[in-house]
N, C-alpha and C positions, 0 to 999 in steps of 0.2 A: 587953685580953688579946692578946699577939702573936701573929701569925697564921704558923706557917710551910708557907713556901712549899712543899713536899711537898704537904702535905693540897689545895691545891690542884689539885694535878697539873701545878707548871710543871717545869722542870729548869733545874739552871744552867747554866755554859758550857765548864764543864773537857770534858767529854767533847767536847761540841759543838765546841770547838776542838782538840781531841787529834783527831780524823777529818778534819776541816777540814787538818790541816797533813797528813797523811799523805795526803790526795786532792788537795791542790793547787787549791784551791778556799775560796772566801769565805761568811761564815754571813752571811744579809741582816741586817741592824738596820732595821726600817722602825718609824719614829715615828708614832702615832697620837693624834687628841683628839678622836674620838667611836665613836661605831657603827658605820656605814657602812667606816669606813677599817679597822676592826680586822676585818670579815666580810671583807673585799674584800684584808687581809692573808692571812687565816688559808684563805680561798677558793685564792689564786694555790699557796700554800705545798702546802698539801694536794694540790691537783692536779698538782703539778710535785714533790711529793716529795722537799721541801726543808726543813730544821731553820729555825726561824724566832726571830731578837730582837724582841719587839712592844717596842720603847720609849717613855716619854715622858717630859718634859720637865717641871721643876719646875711651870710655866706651865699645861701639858697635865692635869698631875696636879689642878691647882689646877680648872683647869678642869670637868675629868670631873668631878672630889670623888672623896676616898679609895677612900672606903665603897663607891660603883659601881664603881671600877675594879677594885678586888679579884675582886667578884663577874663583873664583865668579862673578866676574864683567864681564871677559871676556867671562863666558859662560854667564851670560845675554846678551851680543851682538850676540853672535850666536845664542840662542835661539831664541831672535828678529828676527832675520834673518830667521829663521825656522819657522815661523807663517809667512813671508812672508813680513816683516817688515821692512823699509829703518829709521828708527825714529833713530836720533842722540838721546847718550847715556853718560852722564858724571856722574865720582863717586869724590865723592865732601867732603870731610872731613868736619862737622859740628864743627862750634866752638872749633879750635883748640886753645890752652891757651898757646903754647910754637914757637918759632922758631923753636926747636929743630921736634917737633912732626908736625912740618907743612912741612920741608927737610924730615921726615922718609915718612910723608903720599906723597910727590912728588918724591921721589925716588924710593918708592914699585908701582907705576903706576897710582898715582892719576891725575885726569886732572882738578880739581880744587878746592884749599883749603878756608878757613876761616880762619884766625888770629882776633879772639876776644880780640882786645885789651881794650873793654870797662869797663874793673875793673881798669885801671891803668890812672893815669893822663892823660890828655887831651896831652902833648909834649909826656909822654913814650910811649902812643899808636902810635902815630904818628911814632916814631921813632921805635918798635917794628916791627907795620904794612910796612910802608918803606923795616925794612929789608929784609923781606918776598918774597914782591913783587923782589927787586932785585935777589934773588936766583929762584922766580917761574918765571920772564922775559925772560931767553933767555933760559926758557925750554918749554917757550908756555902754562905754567899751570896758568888757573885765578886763581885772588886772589881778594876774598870777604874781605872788612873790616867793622866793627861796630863804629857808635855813638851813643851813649845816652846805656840805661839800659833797660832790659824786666824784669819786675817781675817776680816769678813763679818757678818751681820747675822741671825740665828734666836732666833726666843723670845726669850728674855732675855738670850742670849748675843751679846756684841756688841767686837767688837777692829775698830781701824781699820787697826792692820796685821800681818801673818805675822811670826812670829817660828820659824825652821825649828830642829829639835830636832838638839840637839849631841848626836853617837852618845858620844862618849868620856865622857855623866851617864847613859848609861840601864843600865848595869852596877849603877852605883851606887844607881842610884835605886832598879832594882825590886829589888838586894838588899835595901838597907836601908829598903823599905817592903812589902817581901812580893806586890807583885799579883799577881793574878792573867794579867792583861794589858794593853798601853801603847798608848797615843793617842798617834801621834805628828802631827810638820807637818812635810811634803814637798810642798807647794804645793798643796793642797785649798784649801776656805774656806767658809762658810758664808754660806747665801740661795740668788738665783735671780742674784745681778751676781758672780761669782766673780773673773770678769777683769774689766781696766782696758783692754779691747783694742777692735775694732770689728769683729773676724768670727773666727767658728769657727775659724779656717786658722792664725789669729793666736795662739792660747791656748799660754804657754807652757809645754813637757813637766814632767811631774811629777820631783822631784829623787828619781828611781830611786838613784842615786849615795851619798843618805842612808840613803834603806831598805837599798840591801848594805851598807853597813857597820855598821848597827844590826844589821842579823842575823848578819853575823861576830862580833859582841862578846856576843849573848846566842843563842845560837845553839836554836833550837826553840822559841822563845818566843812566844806570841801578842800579833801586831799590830793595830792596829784604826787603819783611816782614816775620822772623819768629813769633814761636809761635800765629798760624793763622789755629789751630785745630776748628772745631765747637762743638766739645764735642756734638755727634749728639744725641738728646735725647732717639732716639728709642733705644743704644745701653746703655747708661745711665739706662732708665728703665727695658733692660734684666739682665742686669750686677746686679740692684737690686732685681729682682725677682726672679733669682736664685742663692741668697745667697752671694750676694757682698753687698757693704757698700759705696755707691759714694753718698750720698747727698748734695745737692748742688756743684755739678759737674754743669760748665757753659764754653760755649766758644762765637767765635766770630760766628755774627750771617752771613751766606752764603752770603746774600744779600750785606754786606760793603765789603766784601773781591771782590764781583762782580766787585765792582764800585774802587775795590783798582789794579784789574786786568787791567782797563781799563785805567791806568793811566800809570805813567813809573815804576811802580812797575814790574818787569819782573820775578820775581820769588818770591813764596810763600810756605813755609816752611812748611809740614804737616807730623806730628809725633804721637802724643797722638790718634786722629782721628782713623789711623791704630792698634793702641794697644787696644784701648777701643773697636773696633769690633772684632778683635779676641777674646780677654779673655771674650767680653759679649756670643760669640759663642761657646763655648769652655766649658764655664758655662753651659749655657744650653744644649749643648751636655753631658755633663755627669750626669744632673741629671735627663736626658730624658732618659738615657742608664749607670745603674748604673754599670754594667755587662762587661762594655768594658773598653778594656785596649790597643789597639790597635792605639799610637799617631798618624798614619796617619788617620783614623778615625775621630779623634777630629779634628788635626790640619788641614788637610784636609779639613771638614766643615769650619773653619775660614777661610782657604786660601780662599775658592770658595767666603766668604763673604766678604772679602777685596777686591776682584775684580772687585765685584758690588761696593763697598763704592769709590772705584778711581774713577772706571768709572764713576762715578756722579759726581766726583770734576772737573775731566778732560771735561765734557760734559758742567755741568750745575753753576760750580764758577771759574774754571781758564780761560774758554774759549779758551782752548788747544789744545782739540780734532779735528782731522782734518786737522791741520795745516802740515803733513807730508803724 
């Protein structure tokens, strides 16, 4: 029986990004694949009074299992609710690769998907994405689609290299596929190695240059940049000092994503960021305390330091905070 996403209590993203583009400000997308990450989402958001995308990931989805995530989602709205919190709440399939997996994730109670049609032809995307949109239409579910390519290496999504999105296809594209809103590539990338470079100093600027001319040609349209982690270095250098191996681990620097918020970018994609402060936590919890075995313990310290790591995105790079 298909479940819609109303009766849960999530919401989609037309609104969410209609305020987003009037306040000059980006909605978070934070991906999750357990408990701990979705509390310590839906924790940061509530407190900081920010609209929130809980995403996951074909992988993510597989992982959780349907059946939980559904009932997951829904207890993140009441939870929100329980802290005192009115913040619209949408759970949003990342980079879905199939028709088929984008009807199961709208059926089981999603409120809005993704169709990466970017590994396929420039017409079979088109027509892929198309059909999407027509089955997520008259059920009220957005639907995200992609141009161009992110490097980089997440989940199952894996390109060896950037292909940046031609402004003079995306008229055409979201005419003649109806989205809701476009993924594009202006130098993001996907993981915790974004650059090919040997120090922060070195990362080069995001191609700002594409983004105005996409928003000259579709002018009020909602953008979205994944792979937009900062691979934060404090969590970089715990992760190495107790006994991990990330060298040359680099992301995007806070300040571009700032200036990419304030654009019609309306949502921005953060996954790796969440990972790398847990297991940098998590690390150092057990070689501080060799003696315990007790995962709420561990996991527990990372959840309390994802909380802090949102609330700083939501505060000081998406300019989210507050807005609810």
């Amino acid at each position: 029986m298909p479940v819609d996403f109303k009766s849960l209590g999530l919401s989609n993203t037309k609104e969410m990004f209609k305020r987003a583009m009037e306040g000059k400000y980006a909605v978070p997308a934070y991906n999750f694949n357990n408990l701990e990450q979705l509390q310590a989402i839906i924790t940061a958001c509530a407190e900081t009074k920010s609209p929130v995308i809980i995403q996951v990931s074909k992988g993510a989805r597989s992982y959780a299992n349907e059946i939980l995530l559904r009932h997951m989602a829904a207890g993140a709205v009441e939870y929100a609710r329980s802290l005192g919190s009115q913040i619209p709440i949408c759970l949003h399939l990342d980079h879905g690769d199939s028709y088929d997996l984008c009807v199961s994730c709208i059926e089981s109670g999603f409120s809005s998907v993704m169709i990466d049609g970017s590994a396929h032809s420039y017409e079979d995307n088109i027509a892929l994405t198309k059909k999407v949109v027509e089955y997520a239409r008259p059920r009220d579910v957005s639907v995200e689609g992609e141009l161009g390519v992110l490097a980089g290496i997440e989940d199952h999504v894996s390109h060896a290299e950037s292909k940046y999105t031609h402004p003079e296809q995306v008229e055409d594209f979201v005419g003649r596929t109806g989205v809701d809103s476009l993924a594009i590539s202006i130098g993001t990338s996907h993981g915790a190695y974004k650059f090919k470079v040997k120090s922060q100093a070195e990362i080069p600027p995001l191609r700002f240059d594409i983004l105005e001319e996409i928003e000259k040609r579709i002018p009020g349209f909602p953008i979205v940049l994944h792979g937009a982690s900062s691979v934060m270095p404090e969590y970089i250098k715990m992760i190495n000092d107790f006994g991990g191996d990330m060298a040359g681990a680099l992301g995007v620097p806070e300040e571009q994503l700032r200036r990419a918020a304030k654009s019609a970018v309306c949502k921005i994609n953060i996954d790796s960021d969440g990972r790398l402060a847990m297991t940098a936590v998590i690390r150092k919890y057990l070689k501080e305390n060799p003696k315990e075995f007790d995962p709420r313990k561990y996991i527990g310290a990372a959840r309390s330091a994802l909380v802090e790591v949102l609330k700083h995105k939501n505060e000081m790079v998406l300019g989210s905070a507050g807005r609810y």
